[in-house]
N, C-alpha and C positions, 0 to 999 in steps of 0.2 A: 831611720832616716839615712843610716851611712850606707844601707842595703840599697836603697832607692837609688841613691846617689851613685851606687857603681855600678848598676842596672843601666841607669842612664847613660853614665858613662859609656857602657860595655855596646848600645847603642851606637854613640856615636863613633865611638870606632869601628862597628861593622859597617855604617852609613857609608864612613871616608871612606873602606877599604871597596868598600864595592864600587864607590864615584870614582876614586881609581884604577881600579882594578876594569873599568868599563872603558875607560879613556880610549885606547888604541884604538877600539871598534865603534866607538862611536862619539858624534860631536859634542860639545861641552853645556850644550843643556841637556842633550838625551841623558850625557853619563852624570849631572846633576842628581835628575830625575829620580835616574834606577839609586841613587845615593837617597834620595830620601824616602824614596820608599821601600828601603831596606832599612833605614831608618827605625820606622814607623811602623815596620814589621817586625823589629826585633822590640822596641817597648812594647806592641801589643800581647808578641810571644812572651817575654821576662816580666811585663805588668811592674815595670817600675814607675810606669803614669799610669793614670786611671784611664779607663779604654775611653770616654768621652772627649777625655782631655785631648787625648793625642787623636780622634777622630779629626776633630779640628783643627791641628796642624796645616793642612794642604792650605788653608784660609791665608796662614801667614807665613808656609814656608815657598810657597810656591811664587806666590808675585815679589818676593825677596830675592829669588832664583831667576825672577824674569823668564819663569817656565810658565803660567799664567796668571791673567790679571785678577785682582780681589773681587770685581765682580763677577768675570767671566767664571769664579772656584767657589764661590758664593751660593748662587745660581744652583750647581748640583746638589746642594741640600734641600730644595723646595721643589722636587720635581715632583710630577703629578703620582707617581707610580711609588713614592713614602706615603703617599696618604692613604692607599692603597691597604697597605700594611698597619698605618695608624686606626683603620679601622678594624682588621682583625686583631689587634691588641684590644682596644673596647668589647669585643665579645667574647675573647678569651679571659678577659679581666673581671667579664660579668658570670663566668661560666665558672671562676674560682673562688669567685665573693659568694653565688649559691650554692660551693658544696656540688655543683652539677659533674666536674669528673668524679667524684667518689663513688657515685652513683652508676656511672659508665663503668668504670673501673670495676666495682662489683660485679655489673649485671655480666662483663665478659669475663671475667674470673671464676663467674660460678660455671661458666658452659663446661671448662675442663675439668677431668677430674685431681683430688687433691693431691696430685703428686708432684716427686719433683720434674719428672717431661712434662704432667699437665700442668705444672705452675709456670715452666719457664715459655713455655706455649700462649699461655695466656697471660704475662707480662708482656712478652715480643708484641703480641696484638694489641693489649689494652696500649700501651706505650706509643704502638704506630698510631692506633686510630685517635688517640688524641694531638697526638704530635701533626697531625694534619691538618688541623686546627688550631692549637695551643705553638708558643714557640716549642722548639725541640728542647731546648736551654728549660722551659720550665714545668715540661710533662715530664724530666728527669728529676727536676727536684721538688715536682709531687707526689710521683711515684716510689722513688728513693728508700722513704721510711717504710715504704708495704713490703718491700724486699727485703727489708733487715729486720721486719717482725718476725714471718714467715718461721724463718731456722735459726738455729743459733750454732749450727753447723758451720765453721767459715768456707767450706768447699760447695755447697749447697749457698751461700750468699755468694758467692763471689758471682756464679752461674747465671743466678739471678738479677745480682744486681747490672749484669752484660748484657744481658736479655731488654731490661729497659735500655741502657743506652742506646745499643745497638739497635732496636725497637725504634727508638725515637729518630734516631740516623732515617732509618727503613720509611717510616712515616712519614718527617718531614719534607720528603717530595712529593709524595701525591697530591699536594695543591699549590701553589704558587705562593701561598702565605705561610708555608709552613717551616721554611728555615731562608735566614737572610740568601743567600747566593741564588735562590729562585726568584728572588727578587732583583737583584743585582741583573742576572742574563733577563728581564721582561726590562731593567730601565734602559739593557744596552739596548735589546732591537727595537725600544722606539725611541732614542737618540739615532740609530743607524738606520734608520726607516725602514724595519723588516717588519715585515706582515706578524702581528702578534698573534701567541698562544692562547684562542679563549678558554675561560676557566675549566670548562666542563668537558673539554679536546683534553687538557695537560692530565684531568686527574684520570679521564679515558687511556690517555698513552703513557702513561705512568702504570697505573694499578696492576698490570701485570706482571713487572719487572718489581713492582715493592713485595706480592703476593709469593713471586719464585723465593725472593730474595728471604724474606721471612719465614717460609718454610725451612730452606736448606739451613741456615740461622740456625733456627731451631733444634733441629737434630745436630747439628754441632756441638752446640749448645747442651743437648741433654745427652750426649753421648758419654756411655758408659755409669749411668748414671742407676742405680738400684732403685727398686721400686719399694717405696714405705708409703704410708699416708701421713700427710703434715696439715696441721692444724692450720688456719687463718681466720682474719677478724670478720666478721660478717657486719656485714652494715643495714637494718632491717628497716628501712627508709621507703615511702613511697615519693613521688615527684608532689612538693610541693609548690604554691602559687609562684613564687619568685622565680622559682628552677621551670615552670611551667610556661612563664613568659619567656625565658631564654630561649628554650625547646622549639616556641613558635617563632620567634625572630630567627632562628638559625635553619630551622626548615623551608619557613618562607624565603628565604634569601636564598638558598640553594635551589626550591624550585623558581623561581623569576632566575637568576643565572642558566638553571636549565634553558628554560625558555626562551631565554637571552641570545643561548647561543646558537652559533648558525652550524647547520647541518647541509653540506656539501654535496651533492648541487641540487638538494630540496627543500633546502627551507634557509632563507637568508638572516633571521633572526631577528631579534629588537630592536638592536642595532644601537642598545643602551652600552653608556660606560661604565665597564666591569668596575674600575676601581671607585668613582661615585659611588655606583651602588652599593661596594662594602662598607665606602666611609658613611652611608646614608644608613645601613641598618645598624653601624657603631653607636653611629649617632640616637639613632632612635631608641634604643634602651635608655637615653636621659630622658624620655619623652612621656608623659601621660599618652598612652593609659598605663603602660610598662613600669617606667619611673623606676628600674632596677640601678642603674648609674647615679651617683651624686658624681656631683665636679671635682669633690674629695679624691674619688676613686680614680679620674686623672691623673692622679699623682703616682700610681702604679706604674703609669706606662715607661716604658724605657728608653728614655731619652737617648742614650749611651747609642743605644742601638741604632735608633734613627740617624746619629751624628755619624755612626760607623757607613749607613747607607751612601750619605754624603759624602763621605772620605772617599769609598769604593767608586762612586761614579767623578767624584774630583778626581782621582787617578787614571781611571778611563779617559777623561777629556783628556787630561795630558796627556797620555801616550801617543793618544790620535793627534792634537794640536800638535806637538812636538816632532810627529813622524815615528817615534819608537816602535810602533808597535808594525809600522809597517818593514821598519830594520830589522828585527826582531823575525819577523813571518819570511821576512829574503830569507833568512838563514834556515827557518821549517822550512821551506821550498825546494830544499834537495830532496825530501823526501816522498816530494807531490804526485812524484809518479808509480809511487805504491799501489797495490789494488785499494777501494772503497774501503773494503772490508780493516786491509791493514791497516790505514791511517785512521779508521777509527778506534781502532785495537793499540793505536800509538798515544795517540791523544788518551783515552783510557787509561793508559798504565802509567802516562808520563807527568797526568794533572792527581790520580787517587794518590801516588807514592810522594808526589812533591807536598800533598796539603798533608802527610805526616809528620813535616816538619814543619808548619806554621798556619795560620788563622785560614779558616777554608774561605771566610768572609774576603777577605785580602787576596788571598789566591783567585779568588775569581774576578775581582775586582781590576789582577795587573794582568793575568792569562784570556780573560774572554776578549777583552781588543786584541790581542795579536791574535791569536785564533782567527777574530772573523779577519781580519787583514789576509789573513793565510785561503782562511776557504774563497775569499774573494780575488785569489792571485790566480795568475795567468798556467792554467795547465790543470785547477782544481778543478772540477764540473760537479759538486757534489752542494744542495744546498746551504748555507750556510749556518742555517739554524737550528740543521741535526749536529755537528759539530759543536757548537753552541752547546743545546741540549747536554752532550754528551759529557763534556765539561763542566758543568754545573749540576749532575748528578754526579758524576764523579769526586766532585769537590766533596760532600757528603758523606759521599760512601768510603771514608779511611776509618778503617778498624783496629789500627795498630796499635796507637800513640795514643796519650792522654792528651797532647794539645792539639790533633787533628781536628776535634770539631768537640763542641762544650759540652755534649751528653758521656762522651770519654771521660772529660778532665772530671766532671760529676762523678762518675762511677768511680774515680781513682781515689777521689775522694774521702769515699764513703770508710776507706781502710781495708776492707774486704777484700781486695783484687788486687794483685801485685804484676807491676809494668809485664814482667817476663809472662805471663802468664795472658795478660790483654796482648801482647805482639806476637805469641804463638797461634792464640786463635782467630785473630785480626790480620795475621797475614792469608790465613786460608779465607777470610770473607773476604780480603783484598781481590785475590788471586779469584774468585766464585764474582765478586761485584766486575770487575773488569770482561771476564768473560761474558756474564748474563747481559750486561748492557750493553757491549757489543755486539753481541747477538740480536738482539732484540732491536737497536738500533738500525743495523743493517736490515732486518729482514722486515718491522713494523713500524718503524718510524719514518721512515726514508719515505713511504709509502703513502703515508697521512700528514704529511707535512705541506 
């Protein structure tokens, strides 16, 4: 209790010192603002409230502050683009109730051979490719225990148990439902009316930037690493009826999404909405003939997370209501006249290093409105929603730190992996992720945008 209590305490005096510490430069609801959501960002970093609880703050600290009204901060919790995501929680939820990643998880474990490059190889992969699916938060702490059967070497678990996180990091963007902040940047461009990322375009202009990424990973990863053979559990399963109904909702919805989507300047597509469609195939696992879901199994989902959605885009509207974020973008503006290439090389380095010190969910939620303020200021010509992009993969990709993004604090967890040893190898994926997406940004994305 007296932990909690000085947690929150410790809180509100970084909230004050930053409402003050804002004053000079800006007016007295901006520097409000940036006070509560420095706030709100150090109980979610110290977890002295429960992360729902304080989701919901913006509800009641905000029209208290006369920075917006109860309904107008309401409002961001029921937008169309959480249901979105409420629907890939239902199929993730179906995919864990039948046992369906262990299955996955085998069939890509057996391809490598038993060592420890080919275990940490194929952790990296099993991790990503469920993590693109599943939240990243919970393909770590299903994976988790396979990596701490494996060895009972702690130099060989540690390796491994990094492999998943980092894996899961890696994964979690190649679809738009795969870690909160890719949801976050799809609810900003359509609040900001930017032409949105269809499903089957993100996981196109993503997968080769997850594909480098996981490689190079990898051999970081296994470097220096002696070759033995190690033992693991084998799972001698074939896909049963239940796991066989998922298999067909999950496919079918990927091909209708395919089809869904529009190919440039030949084929204009369905013209169906992407996130209906996911909450429609969620939904449909409650359904005869299926009937894999009870309403029981509802109760899984994670509300917490939903309310953090809420939070993230309640702080976007302030910024933008408030003008912050376009104060904020004046002062990026001296550096607008950098080549393309630079300011995405800026943005890179200056959103992976900042979300090493706090929730990446939150980081993107107070960064992506001044960003686009910025790309949309006078002197930028670059579109706005490769910057976007770039920032919200970025947010993901911190390897440092335990509280960068929740497959870290998972691995930190575990006891296996000690801080110094995740920020020696976490700076080099830092320093490897800023560069490849930069790259890749400037030379493929700019292009398909």
């Amino acid at each position: 209790m007296s932990s909690n209590i000085s947690k929150i305490l410790i809180a509100v005096i970084i909230g004050a010192f930053f409402g003050f510490a804002s004053s000079p430069f800006f007016n007295q609801t901006q520097a409000s603002l940036i006070g509560l959501v420095a706030f709100m960002v150090a109980l979610w970093t110290n977890e002295g409230l429960p992360l729902g609880v304080v989701s919901l703050f913006p509800i009641v600290l905000f029209p208290a502050f006369n920075i917006l009204s109860t309904n107008a901060t309401s409002l961001n919790y029921s937008k169309s683009i959480i249901f979105l995501f409420l629907g890939g929680f239902l199929i993730a939820i179906a995919v864990e109730k039948t046992e369906l990643h262990k299955l996955i998880a085998d069939k890509i474990l057996s391809i490598f051979p038993p060592t420890p490059k080919g275990i940490v190889f194929s952790l990296l992969i099993t991790s990503a490719v469920l993590s693109s699916f599943l939240s990243n938060t919970t393909t770590a702490l299903l994976l988790l225990p396979v990596a701490m059967f494996i060895t009972q070497k702690r130099e060989l678990k540690a390796r491994f148990v990094l492999a998943i996180a980092y894996g899961a990091s890696i994964g979690g963007i190649i679809t738009p439902i795969g870690t909160p902040p890719n949801l976050i940047l799809l609810g900003i461009m359509d609040d900001k009316g930017l032409e949105a990322i269809p499903f089957i375009q993100w996981i196109w202009m993503i997968l080769p930037l997850a594909l480098v990424m996981l490689i190079f990973t990898g051999f970081i990863l296994s470097f220096g690493m002696k070759k033995e053979i190690l033992k693991r559990e084998k799972i001698e399963k074939k896909l049963n009826k239940e796991q066989k109904k998922v298999v067909f909702v999950i496919l079918s919805l990927i091909a209708l999404l395919l089809v869904n989507a529009p190919v440039k300047p030949f084929y204009s597509g369905l013209g169906l909405n992407e996130k209906a469609l996911i909450l429609g195939f969620g939904l449909l696992l409650f359904m005869p003939p299926f009937s894999v879901l009870k309403w029981e199994d509802s109760k899984k989902i994670p509300f917490e997370i939903i309310f953090l959605f809420g939070a993230g885009f309640s702080i976007a509207k302030a910024f933008s209501h408030t003008g912050l974020d376009k104060e904020i973008a004046g002062y990026l503006l001296q550096i607008s006249d950098f080549t393309p290439f630079l300011l995405i090389l800026t943005i890179a380095t200056l959103i992976t290093f900042t979300t090493e010190v706090t929730s990446n969910t939150a980081l993107t939620s107070i960064m992506l409105p001044v960003i686009y303020s910025f790309a949309t200021g006078e002197g930028v010509n670059i579109d706005a929603r490769l910057f976007l992009l770039v920032a919200t993969i970025c947010a993901s990709y911190a390897f440092m730190l335990p509280i960068a993004t929740p497959p870290n604090a998972i691995a930190m967890s575990s006891g296996a992996i000690r801080i110094k040893e995740m920020a020696k190898i976490g700076f080099i994926l830092n320093i490897a992720g800023i560069l490849f997406i930069s790259v890749i940004a400037f030379l493929f994305w700019a292009k398909v945008l």
